[in-house]
DOGU-835965 format. One record per residue: residue number from 1; x, z, y of N, C-alpha, C in turn. Coordinates in steps of 0.02 Angstrom, whole numbers. Example, Ala and Ser with C-alpha at 12.3 -4.5 7.8 and 13.67 -1.06 7.14 Angstrom:
<pts>
{pt 1, {660, 390, -284}, {615, 390, -225}, {660, 390, -165}} {pt 2, {642, 354, -112}, {684, 357, -53}, {645, 394, 2}} 
</pts>
This chain:
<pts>
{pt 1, {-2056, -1433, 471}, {-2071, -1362, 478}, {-2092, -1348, 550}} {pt 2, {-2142, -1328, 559}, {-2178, -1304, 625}, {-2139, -1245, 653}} {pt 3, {-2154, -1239, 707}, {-2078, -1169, 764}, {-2116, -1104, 748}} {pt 4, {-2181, -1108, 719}, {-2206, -1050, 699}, {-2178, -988, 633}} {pt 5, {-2170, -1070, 577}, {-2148, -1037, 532}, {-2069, -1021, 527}} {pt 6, {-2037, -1076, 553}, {-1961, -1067, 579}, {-1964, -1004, 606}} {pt 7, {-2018, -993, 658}, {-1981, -925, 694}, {-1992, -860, 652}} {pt 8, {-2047, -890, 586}, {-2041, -800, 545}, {-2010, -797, 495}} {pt 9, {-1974, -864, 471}, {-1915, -864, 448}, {-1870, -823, 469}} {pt 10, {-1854, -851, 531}, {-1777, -826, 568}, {-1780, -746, 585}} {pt 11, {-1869, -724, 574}, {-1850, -648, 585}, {-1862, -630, 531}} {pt 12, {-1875, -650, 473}, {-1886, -597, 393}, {-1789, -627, 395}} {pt 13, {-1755, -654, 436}, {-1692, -654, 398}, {-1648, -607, 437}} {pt 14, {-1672, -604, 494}, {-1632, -541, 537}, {-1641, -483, 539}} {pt 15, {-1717, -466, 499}, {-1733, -412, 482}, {-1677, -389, 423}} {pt 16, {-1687, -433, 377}, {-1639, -434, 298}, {-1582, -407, 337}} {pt 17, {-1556, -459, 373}, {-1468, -434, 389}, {-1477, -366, 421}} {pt 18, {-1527, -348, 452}, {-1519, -277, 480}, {-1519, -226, 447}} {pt 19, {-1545, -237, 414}, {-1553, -183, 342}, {-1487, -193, 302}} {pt 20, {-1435, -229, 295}, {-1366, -231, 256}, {-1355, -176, 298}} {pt 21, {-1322, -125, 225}, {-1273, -59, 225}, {-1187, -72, 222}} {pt 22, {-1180, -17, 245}, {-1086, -40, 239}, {-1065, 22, 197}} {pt 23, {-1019, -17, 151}, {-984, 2, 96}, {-902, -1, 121}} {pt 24, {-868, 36, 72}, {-823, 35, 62}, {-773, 34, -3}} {pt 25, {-734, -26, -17}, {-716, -57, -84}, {-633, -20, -70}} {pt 26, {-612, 12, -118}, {-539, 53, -130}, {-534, 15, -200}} {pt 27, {-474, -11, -211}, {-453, -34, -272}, {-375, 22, -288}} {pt 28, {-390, 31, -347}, {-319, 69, -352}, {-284, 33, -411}} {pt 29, {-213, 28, -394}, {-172, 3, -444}, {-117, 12, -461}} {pt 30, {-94, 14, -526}, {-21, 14, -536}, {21, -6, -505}} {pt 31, {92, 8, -463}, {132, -33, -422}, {196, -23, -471}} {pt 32, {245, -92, -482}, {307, -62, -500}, {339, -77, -453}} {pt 33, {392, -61, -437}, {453, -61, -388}, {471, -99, -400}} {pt 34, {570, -123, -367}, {615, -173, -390}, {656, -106, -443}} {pt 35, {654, -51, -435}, {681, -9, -488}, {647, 19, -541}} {pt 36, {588, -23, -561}, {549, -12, -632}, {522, 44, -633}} {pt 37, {511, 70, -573}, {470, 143, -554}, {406, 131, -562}} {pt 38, {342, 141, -574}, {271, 132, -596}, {238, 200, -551}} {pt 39, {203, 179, -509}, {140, 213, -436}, {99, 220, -448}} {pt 40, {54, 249, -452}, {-22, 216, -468}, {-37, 240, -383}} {pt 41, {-66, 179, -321}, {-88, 178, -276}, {-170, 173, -252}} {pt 42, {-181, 176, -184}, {-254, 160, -178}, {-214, 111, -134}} {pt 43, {-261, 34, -115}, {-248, -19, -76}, {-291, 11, -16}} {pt 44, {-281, -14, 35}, {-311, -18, 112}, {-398, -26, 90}} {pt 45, {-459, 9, 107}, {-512, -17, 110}, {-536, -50, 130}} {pt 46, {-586, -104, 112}, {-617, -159, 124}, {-682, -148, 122}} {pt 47, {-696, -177, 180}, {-772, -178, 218}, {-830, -212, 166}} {pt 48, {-886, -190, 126}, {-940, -236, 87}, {-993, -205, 151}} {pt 49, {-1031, -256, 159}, {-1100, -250, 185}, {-1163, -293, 115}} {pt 50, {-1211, -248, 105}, {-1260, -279, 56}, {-1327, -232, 58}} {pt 51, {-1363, -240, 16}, {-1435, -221, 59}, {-1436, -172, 18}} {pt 52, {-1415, -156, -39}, {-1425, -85, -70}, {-1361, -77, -107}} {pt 53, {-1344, -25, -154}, {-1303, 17, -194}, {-1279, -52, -243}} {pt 54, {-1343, -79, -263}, {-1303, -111, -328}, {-1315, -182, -300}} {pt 55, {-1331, -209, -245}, {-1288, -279, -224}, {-1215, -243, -204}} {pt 56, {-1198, -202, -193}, {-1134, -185, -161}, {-1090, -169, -213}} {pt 57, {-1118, -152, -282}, {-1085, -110, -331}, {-1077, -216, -381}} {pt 58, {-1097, -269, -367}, {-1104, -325, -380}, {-1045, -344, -353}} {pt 59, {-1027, -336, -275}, {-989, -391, -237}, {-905, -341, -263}} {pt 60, {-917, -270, -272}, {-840, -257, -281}, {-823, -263, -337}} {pt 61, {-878, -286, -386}, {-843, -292, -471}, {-819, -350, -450}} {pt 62, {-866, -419, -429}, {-828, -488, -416}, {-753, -463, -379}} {pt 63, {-771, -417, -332}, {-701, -451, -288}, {-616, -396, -340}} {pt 64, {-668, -331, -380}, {-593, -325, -432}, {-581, -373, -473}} {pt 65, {-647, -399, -502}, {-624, -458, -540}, {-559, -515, -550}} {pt 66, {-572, -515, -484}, {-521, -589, -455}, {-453, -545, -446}} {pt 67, {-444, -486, -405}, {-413, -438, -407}, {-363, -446, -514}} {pt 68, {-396, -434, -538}, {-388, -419, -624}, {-353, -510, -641}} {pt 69, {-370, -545, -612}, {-383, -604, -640}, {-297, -636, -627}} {pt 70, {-286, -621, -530}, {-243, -628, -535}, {-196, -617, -558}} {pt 71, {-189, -545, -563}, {-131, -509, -598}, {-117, -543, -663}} {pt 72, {-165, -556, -705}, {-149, -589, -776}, {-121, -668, -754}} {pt 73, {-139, -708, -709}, {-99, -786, -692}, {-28, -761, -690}} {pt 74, {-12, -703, -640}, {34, -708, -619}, {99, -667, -693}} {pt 75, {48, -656, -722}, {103, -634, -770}, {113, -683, -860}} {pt 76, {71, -730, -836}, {55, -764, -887}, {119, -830, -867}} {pt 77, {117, -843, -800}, {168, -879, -763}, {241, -841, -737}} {pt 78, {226, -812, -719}, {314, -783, -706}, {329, -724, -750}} {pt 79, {290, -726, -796}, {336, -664, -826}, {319, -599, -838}} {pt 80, {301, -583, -771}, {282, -513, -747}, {247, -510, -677}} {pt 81, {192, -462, -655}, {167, -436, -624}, {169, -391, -607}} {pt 82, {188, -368, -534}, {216, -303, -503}, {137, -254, -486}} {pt 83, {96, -285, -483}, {40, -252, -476}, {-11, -267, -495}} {pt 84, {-52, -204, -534}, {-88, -213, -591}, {-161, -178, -540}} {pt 85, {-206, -219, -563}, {-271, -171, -530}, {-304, -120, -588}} {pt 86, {-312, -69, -591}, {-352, -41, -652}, {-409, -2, -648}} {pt 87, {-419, -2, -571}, {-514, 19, -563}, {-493, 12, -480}} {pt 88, {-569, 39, -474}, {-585, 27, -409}, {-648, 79, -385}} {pt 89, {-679, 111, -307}, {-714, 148, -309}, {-744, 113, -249}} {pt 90, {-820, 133, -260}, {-847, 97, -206}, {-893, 177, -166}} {pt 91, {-882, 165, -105}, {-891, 241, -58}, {-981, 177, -27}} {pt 92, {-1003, 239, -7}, {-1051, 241, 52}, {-1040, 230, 111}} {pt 93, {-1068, 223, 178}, {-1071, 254, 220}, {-1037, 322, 239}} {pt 94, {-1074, 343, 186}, {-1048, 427, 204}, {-1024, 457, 157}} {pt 95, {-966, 395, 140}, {-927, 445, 97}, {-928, 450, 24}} {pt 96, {-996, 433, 21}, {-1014, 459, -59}, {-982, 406, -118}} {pt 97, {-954, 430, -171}, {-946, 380, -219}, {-1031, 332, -247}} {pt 98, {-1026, 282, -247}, {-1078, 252, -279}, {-1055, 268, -377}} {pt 99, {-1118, 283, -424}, {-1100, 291, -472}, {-1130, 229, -512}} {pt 100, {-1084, 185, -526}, {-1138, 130, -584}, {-1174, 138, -628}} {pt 101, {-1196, 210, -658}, {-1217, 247, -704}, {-1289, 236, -677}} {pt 102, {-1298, 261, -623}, {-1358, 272, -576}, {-1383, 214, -560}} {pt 103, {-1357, 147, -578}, {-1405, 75, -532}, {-1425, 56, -628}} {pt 104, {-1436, 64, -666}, {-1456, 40, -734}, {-1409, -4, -773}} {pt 105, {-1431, -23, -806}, {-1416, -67, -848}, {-1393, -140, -796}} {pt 106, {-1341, -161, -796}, {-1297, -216, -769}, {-1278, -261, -784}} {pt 107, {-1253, -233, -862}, {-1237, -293, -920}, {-1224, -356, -922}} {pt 108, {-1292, -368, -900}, {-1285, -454, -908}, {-1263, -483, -835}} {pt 109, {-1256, -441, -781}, {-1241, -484, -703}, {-1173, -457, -695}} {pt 110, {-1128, -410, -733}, {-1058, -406, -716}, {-1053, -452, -781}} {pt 111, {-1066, -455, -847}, {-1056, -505, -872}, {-1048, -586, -842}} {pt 112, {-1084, -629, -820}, {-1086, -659, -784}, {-1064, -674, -732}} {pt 113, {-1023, -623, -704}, {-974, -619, -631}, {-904, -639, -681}} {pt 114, {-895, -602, -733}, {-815, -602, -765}, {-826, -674, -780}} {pt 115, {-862, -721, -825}, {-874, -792, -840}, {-852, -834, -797}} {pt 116, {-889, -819, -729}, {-863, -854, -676}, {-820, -849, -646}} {pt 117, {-781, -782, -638}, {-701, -794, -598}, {-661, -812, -644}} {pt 118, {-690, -810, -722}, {-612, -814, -764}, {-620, -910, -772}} {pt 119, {-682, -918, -772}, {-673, -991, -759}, {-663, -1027, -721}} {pt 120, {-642, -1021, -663}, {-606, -1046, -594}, {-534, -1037, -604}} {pt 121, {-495, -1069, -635}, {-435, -1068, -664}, {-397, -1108, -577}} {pt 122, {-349, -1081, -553}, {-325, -1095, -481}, {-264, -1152, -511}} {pt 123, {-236, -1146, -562}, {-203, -1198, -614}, {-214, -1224, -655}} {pt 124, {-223, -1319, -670}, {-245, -1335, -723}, {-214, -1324, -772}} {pt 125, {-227, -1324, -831}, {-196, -1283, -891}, {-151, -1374, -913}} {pt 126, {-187, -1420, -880}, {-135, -1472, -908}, {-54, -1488, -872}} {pt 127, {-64, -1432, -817}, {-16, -1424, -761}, {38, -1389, -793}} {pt 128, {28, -1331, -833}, {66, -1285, -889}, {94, -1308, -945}} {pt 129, {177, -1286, -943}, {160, -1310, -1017}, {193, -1236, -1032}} {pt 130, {149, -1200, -1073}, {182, -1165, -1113}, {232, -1135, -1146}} {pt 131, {248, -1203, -1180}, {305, -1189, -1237}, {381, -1214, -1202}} {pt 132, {393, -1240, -1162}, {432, -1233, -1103}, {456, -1170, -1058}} {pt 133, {395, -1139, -1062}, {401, -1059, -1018}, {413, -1028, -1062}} {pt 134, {397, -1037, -1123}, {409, -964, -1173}, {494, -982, -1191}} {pt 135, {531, -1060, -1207}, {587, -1062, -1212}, {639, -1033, -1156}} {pt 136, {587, -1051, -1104}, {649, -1057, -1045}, {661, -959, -999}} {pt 137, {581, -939, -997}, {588, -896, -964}, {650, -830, -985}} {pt 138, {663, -809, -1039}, {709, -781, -1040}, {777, -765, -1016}} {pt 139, {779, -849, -1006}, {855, -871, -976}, {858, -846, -871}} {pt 140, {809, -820, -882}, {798, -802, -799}, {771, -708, -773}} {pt 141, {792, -695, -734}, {781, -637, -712}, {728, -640, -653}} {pt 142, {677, -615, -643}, {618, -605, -596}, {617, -531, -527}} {pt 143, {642, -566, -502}, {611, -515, -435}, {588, -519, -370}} {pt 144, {531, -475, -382}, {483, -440, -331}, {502, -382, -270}} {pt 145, {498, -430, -215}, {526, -390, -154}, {447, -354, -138}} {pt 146, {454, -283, -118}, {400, -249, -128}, {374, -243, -53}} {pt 147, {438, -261, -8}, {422, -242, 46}, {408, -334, 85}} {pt 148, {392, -387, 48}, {373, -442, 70}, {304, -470, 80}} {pt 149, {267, -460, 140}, {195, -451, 154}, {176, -514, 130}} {pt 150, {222, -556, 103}, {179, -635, 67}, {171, -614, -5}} {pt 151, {186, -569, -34}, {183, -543, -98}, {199, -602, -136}} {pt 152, {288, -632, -135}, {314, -654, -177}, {371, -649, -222}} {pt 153, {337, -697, -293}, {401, -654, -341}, {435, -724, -343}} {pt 154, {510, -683, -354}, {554, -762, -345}, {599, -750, -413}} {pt 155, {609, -812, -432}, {652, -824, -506}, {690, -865, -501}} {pt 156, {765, -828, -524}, {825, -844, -509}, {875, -845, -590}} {pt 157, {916, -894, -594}, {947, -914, -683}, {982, -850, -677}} {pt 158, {988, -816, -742}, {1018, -778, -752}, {1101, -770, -741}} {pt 159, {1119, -841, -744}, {1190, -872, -731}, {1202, -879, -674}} {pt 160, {1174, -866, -614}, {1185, -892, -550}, {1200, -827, -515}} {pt 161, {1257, -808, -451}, {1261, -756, -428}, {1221, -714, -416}} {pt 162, {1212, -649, -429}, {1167, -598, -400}, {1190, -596, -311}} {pt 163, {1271, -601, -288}, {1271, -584, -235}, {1317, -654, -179}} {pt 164, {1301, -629, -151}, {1329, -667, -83}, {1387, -725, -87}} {pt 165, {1430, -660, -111}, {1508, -642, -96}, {1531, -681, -155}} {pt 166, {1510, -722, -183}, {1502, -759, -238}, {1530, -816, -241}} {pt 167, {1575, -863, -266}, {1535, -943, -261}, {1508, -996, -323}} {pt 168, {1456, -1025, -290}, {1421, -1032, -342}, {1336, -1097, -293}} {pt 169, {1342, -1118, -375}, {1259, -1186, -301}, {1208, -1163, -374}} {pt 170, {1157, -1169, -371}, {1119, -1142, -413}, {1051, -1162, -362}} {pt 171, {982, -1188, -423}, {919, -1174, -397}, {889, -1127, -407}} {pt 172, {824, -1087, -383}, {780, -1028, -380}, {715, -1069, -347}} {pt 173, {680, -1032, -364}, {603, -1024, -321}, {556, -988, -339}} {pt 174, {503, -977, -285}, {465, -921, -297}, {392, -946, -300}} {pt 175, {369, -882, -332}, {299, -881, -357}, {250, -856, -330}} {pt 176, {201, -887, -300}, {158, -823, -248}, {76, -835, -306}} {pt 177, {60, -777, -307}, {-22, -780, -371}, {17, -812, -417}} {pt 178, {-11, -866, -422}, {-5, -889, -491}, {26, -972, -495}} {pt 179, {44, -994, -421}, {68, -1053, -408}, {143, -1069, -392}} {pt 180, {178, -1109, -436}, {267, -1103, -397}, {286, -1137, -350}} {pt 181, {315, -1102, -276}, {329, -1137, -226}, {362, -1180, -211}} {pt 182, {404, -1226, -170}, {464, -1272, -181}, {507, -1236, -213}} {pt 183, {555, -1279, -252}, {615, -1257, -274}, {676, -1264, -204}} {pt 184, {726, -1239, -233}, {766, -1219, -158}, {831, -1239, -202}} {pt 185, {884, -1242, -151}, {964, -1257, -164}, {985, -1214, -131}} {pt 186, {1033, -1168, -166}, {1090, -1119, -134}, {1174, -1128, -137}} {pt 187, {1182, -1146, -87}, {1283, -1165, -93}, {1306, -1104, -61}} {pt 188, {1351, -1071, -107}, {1380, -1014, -107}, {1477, -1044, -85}} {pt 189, {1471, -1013, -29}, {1559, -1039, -39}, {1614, -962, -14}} {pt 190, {1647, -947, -77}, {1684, -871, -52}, {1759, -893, -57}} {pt 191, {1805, -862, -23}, {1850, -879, 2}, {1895, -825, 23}} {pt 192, {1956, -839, 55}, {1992, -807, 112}, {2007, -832, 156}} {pt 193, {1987, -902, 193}, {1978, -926, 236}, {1922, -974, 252}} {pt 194, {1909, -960, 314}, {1843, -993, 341}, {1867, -1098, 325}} {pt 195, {1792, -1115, 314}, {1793, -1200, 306}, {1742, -1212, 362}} {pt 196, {1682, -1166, 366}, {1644, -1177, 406}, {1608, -1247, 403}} {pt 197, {1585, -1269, 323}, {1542, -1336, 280}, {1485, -1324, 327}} {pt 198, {1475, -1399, 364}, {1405, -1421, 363}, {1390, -1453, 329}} {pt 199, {1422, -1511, 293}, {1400, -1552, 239}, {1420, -1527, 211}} {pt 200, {1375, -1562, 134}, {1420, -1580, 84}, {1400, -1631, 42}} {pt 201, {1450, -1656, 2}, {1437, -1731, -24}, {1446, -1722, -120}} {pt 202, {1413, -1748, -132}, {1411, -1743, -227}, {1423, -1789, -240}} {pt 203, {1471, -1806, -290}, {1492, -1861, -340}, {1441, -1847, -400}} {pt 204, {1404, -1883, -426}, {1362, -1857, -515}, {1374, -1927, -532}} {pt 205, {1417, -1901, -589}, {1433, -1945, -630}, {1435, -2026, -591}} {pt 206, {1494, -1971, -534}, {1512, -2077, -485}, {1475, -2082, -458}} {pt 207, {1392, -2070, -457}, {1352, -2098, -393}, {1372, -2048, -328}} {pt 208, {1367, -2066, -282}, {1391, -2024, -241}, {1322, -2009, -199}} {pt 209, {1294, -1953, -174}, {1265, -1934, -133}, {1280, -1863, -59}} {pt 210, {1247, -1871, -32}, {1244, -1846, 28}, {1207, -1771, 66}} {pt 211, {1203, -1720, 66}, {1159, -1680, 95}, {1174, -1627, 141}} {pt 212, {1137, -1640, 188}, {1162, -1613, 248}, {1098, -1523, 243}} {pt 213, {1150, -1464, 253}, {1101, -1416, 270}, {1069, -1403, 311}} {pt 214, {1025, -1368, 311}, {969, -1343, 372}, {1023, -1290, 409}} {pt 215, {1044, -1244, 385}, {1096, -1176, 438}, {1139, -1172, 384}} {pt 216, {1181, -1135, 394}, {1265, -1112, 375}, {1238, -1029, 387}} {pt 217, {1233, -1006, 352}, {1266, -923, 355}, {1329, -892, 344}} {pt 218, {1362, -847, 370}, {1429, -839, 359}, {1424, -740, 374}} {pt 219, {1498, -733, 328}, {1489, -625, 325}, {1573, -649, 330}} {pt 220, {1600, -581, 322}, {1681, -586, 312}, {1669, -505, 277}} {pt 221, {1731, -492, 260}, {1746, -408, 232}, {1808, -403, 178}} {pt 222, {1844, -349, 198}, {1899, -361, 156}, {1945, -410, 153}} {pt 223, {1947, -440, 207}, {1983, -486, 221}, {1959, -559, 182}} {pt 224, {1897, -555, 123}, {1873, -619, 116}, {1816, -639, 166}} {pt 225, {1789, -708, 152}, {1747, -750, 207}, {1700, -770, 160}} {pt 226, {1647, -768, 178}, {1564, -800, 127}, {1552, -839, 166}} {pt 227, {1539, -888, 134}, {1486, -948, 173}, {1404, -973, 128}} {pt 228, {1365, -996, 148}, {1322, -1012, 95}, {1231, -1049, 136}} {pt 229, {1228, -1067, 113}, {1161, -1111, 139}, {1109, -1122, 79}} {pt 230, {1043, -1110, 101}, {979, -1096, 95}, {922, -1158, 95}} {pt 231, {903, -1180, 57}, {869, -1264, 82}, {801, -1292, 34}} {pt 232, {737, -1304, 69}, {692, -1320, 6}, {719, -1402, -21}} {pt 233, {702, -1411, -69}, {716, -1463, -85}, {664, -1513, -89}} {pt 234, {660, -1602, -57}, {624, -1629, -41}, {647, -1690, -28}} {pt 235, {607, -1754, -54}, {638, -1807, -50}, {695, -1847, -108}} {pt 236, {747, -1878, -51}, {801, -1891, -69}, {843, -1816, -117}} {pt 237, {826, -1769, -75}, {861, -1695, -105}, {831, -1685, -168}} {pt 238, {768, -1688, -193}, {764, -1670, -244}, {769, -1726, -298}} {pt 239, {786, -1794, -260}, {801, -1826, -312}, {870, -1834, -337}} {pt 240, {917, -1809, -303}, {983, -1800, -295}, {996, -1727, -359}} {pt 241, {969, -1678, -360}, {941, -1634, -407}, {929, -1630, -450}} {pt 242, {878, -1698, -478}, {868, -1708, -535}, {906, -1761, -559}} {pt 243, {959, -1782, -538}, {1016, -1825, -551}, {1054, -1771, -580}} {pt 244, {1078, -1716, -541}, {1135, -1664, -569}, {1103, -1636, -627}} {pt 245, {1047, -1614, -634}, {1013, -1580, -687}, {1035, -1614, -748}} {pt 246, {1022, -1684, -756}, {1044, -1737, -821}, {1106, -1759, -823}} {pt 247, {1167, -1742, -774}, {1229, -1768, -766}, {1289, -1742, -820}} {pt 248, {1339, -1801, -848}, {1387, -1741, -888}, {1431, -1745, -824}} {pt 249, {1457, -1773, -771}, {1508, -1752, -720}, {1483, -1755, -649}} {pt 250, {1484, -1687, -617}, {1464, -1664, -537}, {1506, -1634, -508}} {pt 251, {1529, -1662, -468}, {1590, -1635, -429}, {1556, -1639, -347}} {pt 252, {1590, -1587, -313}, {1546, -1566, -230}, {1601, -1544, -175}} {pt 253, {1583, -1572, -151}, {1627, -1594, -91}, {1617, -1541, -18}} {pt 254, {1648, -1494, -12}, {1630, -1461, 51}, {1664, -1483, 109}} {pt 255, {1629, -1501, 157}, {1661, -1540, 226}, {1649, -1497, 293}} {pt 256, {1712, -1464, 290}, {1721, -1419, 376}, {1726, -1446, 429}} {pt 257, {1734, -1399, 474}, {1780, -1435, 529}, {1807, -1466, 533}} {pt 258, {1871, -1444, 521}, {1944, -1466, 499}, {1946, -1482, 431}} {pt 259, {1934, -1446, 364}, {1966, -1467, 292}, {1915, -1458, 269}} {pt 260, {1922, -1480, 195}, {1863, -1489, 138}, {1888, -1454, 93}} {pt 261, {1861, -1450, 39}, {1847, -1385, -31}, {1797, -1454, -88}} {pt 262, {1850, -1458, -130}, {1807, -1492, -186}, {1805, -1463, -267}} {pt 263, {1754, -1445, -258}, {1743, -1421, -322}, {1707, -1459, -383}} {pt 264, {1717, -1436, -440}, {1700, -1463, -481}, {1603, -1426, -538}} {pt 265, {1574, -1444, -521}, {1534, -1400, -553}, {1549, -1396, -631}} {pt 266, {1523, -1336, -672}, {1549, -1308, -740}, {1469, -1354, -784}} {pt 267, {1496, -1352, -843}, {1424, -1361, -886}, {1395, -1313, -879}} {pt 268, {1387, -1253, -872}, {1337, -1167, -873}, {1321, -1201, -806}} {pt 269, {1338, -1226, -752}, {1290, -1229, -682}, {1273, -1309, -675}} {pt 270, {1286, -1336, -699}, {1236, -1401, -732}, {1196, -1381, -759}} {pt 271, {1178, -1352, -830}, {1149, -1348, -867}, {1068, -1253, -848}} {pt 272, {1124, -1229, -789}, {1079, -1174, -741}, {1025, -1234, -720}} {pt 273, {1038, -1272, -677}, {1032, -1304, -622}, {943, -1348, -666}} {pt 274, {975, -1375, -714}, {915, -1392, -754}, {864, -1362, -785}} {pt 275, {889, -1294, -801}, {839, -1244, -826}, {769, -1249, -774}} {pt 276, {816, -1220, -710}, {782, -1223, -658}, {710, -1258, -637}} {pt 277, {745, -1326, -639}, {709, -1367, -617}, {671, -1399, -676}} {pt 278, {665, -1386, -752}, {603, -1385, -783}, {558, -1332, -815}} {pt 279, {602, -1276, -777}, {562, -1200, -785}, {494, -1225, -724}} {pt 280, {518, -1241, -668}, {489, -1248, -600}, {416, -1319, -644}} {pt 281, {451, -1357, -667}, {390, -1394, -678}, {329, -1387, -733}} {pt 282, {364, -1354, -789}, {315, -1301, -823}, {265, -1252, -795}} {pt 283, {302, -1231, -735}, {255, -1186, -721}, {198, -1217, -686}} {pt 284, {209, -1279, -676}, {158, -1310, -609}, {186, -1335, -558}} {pt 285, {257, -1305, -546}, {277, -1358, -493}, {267, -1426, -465}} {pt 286, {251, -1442, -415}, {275, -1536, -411}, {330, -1550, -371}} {pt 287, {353, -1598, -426}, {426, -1646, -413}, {424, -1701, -392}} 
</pts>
C-alpha cells in the first residue's frame, strides 16, 4: 500500500470516529433484597459512542442482551437471581429518548444479536450436570449480599449453622454470574472457655490427616467464647474433603495452646459436607 492511500485511509477513518455520537445506555431492573423485597431500579449509565441512532440502538440491545443472558445462567445454576434486567432506555446527547419505532424494521439484526450472545455459553453444558442440581439444590439455602460490589451469591447446606455462635465444620461456596468459586471449610468452635485451635487434625475412618488454618477468629458474649476459621480449599485440603465426604467415621481434633477438643463429626455433617462438595461439582466446579 502506497503512503498516499494509507494516508486517506487513516483520514476517511478519523473522519468516521469524529462523527461517533454519545449515547447513553440506562438498564432498569428488578432488584430483590436479602428480605425478598422486589425494586424495580435504574443501573448507573453507560457511555455508547456510534455513528447514528440505530448503531447505538444495536450496541445497547447486545449489551441488555448479555445483561438478560446472565441473569438466566445465574438462575439456572444457583437457584435464583437477585437481579433481573427487564428493559433498558437509550438517551441522546441531549437527553432525548431514542425510540426503536423510528429506526425501522430491525428484526433480523436484534435477531441475530440474541443468536449470538445466547450462543456463547460462559459454561460448557458438559460441565453441568443437571439432574444433580435439581436433586441436590433444595437441600441448600442461597444468599445474596446486596451490599457486595463482587455481586456474589453464596450457598450454604441447609444443615450447617446460620450463626457464629454455633459449633459446627461444614462446606459453602459462592457463585459469581454463572461460575462456582472455590469451595471453602468453616470450623465453628462454641464454648465457655477459650482453646484458642490453630490446628486441627482429622481421623476419617483411621487415616489420619492434618490442616493447618489461614486465621482464627474469635467473639465472646454472655459469658460464652466463639472460635471459627474460614479457608479455600486446595490441594492436600481438598483431598482430605473428599475423604470425609465418603467416610462412615470422622472424628476432629482441635489443638490449642494448652488443651484440645475432640469431636466427633455426626452422619447429617458428613453427609452436609458431601452434598456440598457434589452440589459444587455439578455446578461446574473443579476439584
Amino acid at each position: 500500500m502506497n503512503r498516499i492511500v494509507f494516508a486517506f485511509l487513516v483520514a476517511i477513518g478519523l473522519i468516521a470516529c469524529s462523527k461517533n455520537k454519545t449515547y447513553e445506555y440506562i438498564e432498569v431492573v428488578n432488584k430483590k433484597s436479602i428480605f425478598d423485597e422486589v425494586t424495580t431500579e435504574e443501573l448507573e449509565p453507560e457511555k455508547i459512542k456510534a455513528l447514528n441512532d440505530t448503531l447505538a440502538y444495536l450496541k445497547a440491545f447486545r449489551t441488555f442482551t448479555f445483561s438478560e443472558k446472565i441473569h438466566k445462567d445465574v438462575a439456572k445454576i444457583a437457584g435464583e437471581s437477585f437481579t433481573e434486567p427487564i428493559r433498558f432506555r437509550l438517551l441522546s446527547s441531549d437527553g432525548i429518548a431514542i425510540n426503536p419505532d423510528a429506526l425501522g424494521d430491525l428484526t433480523l439484526e436484534l435477531t441475530s444479536i440474541r443468536t449470538d450472545v445466547y450462543s456463547d455459553d460462559q459454561v460448557p453444558v458438559s460441565n453441568i450436570d443437571s439432574a444433580v442440581i435439581k436433586r441436590l439444590i433444595s437441600k441448600f439455602r442461597i444468599k445474596k449480599d446486596e451490599f457486595d460490589p463482587r455481586g456474589l451469591t453464596w450457598i450454604y447446606h441447609k444443615a450447617s449453622p446460620i450463626y457464629l455462635n454455633r459449633n459446627g465444620v461444614f462446606c459453602y461456596f459462592a457463585v459469581k454470574e454463572n461460575q462456582p468459586l472455590t469451595l471453602r471449610l468453616r470450623i465453628q468452635y462454641h464454648a465457655d472457655d477459650w482453646l484458642f485451635f490453630k490446628k486441627v487434625q482429622f481421623s476419617v475412618d483411621q487415616v489420619p490427616f492434618e490442616f493447618y488454618p489461614s486465621s482464627i477468629e474469635t467473639d465472646h458474649g454472655s459469658g460464652n467464647i466463639w472460635e471459627w476459621s474460614d479457608d479455600e480449599l486446595q490441594g492436600d485440603d481438598l483431598k482430605m474433603i473428599k475423604d470425609i465426604a465418603y467416610a462412615k467415621n470422622v472424628k476432629m481434633k482441635l489443638i490449642g495452646r494448652q488443651y484440645y477438643k475432640i469431636k466427633t463429626l455426626s452422619n447429617k455433617q458428613i453427609s452436609a459436607i458431601k452434598d456440598a462438595l457434589e452440589l459444587f461439582e455439578a455446578m461446574g466446579g473443579s476439584t
